[in-house]
MDAnalysis code that builds the backbone (N, CA, C; Angstrom):
import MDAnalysis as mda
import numpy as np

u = mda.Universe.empty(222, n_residues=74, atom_resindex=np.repeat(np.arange(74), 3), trajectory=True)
u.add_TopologyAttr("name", ["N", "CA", "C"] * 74)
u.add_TopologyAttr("resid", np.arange(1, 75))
u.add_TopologyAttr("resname", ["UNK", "UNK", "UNK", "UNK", "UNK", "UNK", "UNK", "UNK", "UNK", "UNK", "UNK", "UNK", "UNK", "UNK", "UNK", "UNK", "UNK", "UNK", "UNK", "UNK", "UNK", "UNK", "UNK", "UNK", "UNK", "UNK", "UNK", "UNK", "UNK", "UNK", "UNK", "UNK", "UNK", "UNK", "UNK", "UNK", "UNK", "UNK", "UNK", "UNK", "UNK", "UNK", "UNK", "UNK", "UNK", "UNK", "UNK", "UNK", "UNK", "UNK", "UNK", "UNK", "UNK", "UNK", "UNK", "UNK", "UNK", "UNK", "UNK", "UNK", "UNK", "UNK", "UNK", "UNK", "UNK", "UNK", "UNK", "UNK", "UNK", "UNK", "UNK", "UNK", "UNK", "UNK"])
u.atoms.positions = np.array([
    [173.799, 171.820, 200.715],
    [173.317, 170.454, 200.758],
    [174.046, 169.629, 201.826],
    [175.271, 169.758, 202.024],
    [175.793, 169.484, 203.266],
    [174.656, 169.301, 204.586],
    [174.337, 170.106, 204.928],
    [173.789, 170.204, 205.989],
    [172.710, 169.557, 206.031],
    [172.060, 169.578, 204.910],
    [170.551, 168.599, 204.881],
    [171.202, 166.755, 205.186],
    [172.729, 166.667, 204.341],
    [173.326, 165.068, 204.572],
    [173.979, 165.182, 206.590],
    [174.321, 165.896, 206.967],
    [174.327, 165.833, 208.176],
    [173.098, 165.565, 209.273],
    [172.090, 166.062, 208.878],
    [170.438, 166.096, 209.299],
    [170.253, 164.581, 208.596],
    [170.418, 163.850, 207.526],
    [169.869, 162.748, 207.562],
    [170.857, 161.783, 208.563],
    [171.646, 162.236, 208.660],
    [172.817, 160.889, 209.214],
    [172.204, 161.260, 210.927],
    [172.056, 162.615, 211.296],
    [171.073, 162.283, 212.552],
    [169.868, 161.672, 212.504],
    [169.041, 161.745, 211.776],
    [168.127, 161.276, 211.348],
    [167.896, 159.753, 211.436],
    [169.433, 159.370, 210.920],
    [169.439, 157.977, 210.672],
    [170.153, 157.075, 212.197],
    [171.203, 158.216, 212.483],
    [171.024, 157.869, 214.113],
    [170.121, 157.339, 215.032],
    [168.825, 158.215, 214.768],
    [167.812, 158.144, 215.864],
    [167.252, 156.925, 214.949],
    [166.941, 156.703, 214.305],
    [165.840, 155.540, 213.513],
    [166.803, 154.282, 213.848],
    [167.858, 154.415, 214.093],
    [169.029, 153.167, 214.477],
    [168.953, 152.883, 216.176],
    [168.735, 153.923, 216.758],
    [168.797, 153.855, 218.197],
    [167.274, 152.697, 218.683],
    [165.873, 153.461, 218.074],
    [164.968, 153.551, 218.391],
    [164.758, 151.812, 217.855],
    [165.454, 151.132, 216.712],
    [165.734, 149.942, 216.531],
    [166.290, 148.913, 217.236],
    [167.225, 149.689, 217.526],
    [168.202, 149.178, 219.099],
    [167.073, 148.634, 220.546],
    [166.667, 149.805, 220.568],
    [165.880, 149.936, 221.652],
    [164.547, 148.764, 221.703],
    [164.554, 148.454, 220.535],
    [162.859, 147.933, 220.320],
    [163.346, 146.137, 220.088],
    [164.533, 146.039, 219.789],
    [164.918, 145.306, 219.735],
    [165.521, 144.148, 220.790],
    [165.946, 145.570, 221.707],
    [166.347, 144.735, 223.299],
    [165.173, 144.629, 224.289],
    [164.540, 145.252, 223.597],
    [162.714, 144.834, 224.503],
    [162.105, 143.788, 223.976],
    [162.593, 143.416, 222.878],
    [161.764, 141.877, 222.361],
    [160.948, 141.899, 221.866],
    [161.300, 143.498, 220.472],
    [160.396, 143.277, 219.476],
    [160.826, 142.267, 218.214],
    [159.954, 142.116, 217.508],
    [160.460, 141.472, 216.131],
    [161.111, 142.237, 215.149],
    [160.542, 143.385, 214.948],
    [160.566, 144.587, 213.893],
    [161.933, 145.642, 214.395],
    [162.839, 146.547, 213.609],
    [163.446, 147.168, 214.160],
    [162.437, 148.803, 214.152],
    [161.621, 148.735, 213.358],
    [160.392, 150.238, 213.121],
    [159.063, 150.201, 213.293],
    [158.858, 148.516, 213.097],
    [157.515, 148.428, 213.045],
    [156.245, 148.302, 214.518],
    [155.343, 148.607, 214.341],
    [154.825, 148.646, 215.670],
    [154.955, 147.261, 217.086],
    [155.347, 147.623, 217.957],
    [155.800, 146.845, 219.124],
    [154.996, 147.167, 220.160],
    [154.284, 146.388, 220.953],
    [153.280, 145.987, 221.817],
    [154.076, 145.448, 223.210],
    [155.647, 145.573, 223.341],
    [155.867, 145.109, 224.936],
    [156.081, 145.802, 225.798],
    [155.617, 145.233, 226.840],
    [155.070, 146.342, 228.177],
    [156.586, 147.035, 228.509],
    [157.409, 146.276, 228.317],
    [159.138, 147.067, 228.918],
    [159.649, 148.466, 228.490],
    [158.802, 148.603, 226.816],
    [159.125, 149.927, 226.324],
    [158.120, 151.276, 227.132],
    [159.033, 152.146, 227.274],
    [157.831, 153.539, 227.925],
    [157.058, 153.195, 226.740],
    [155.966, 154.344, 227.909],
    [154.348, 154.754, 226.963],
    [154.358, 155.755, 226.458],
    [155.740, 156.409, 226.402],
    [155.960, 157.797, 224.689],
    [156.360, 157.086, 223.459],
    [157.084, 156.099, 223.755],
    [157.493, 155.422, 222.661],
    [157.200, 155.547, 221.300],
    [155.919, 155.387, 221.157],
    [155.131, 155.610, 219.846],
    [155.236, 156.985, 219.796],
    [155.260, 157.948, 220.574],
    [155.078, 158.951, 220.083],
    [156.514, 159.708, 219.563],
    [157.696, 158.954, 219.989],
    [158.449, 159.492, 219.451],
    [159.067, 159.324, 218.499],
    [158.583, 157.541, 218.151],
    [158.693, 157.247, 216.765],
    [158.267, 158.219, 215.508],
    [156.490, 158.511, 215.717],
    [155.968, 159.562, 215.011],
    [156.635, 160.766, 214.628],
    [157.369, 161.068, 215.930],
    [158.213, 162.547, 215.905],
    [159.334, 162.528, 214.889],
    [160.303, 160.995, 214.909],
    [161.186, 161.088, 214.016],
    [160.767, 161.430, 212.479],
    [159.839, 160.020, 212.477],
    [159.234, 159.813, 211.124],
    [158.617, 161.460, 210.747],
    [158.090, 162.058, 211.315],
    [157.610, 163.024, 210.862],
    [158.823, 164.645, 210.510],
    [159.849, 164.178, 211.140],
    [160.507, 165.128, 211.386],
    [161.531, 164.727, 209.924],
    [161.805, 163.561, 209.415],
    [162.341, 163.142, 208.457],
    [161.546, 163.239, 207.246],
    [160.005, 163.612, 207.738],
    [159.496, 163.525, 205.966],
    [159.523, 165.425, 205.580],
    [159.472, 165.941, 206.905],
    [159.790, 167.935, 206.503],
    [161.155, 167.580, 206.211],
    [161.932, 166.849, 206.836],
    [163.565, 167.470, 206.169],
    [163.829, 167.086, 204.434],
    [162.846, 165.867, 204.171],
    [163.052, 165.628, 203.143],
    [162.179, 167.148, 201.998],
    [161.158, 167.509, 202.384],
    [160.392, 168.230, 201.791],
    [160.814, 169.623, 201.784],
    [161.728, 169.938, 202.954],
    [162.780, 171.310, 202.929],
    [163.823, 171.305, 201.993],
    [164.615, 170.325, 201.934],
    [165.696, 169.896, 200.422],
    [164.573, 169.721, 199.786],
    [164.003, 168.975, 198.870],
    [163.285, 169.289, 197.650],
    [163.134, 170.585, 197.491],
    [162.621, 171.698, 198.056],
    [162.177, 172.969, 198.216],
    [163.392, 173.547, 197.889],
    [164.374, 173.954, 198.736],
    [165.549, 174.376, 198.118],
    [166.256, 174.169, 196.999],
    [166.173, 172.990, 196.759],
    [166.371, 171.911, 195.629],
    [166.029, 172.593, 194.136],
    [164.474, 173.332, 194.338],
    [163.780, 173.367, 193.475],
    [163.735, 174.768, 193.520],
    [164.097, 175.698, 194.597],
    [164.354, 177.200, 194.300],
    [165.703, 177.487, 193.761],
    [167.097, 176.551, 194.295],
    [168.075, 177.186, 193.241],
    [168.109, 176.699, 192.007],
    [167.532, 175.708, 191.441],
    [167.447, 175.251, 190.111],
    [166.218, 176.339, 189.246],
    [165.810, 176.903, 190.020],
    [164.780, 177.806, 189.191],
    [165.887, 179.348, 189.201],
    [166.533, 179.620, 190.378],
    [167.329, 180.507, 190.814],
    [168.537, 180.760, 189.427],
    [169.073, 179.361, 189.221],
    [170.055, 179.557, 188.374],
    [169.424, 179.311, 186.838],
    [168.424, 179.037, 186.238],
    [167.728, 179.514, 185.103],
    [167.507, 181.109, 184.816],
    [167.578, 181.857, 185.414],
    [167.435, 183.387, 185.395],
    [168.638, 183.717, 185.169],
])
C-alpha cells in the first residue's frame, strides 16, 4: 500500500502544479475548465490524462484491496 500512497502524492503533485499553472494564466478555478488564450492547446488534454490516470490508480488499490482481503479469508 505504500506505493499506491506514493502514486497519490504524485498524483497530487501534478493536480497542484496544473493549479499553479491555471492560476498564473488568470484562471478563476484551480481544476475547473479555463478558456485563456496564454495556456497551450494540450492543456485540457492533460488535465484528462491526470484525472484519468488517478481514477485507474484508485481502481488498482481497490482491486488489490479486495484480492488480499479475499486472499487472507482462505
Amino acid at each position: 500500500m505504500a506505493y499506491f500512497v506514493l502514486a497519490y502524492v504524485g498524483f497530487g503533485l501534478a493536480l497542484l502544479g496544473i493549479g499553479l499553472l491555471q492560476t498564473h494564466a488568470g484562471c478563476m478555478f484551480l481544476l475547473g475548465d479555463c478558456y485563456q488564450p496564454t495556456l497551450p492547446f494540450y492543456w485540457f488534454e492533460a488535465k484528462v490524462v491526470v484525472k484519468l490516470g488517478l481514477t485507474m490508480l484508485n481502481g488498482l488499490a481497490l482491486t488489490f484491496v479486495y484480492s488480499n482481503i479475499r486472499e487472507t479469508k482462505k
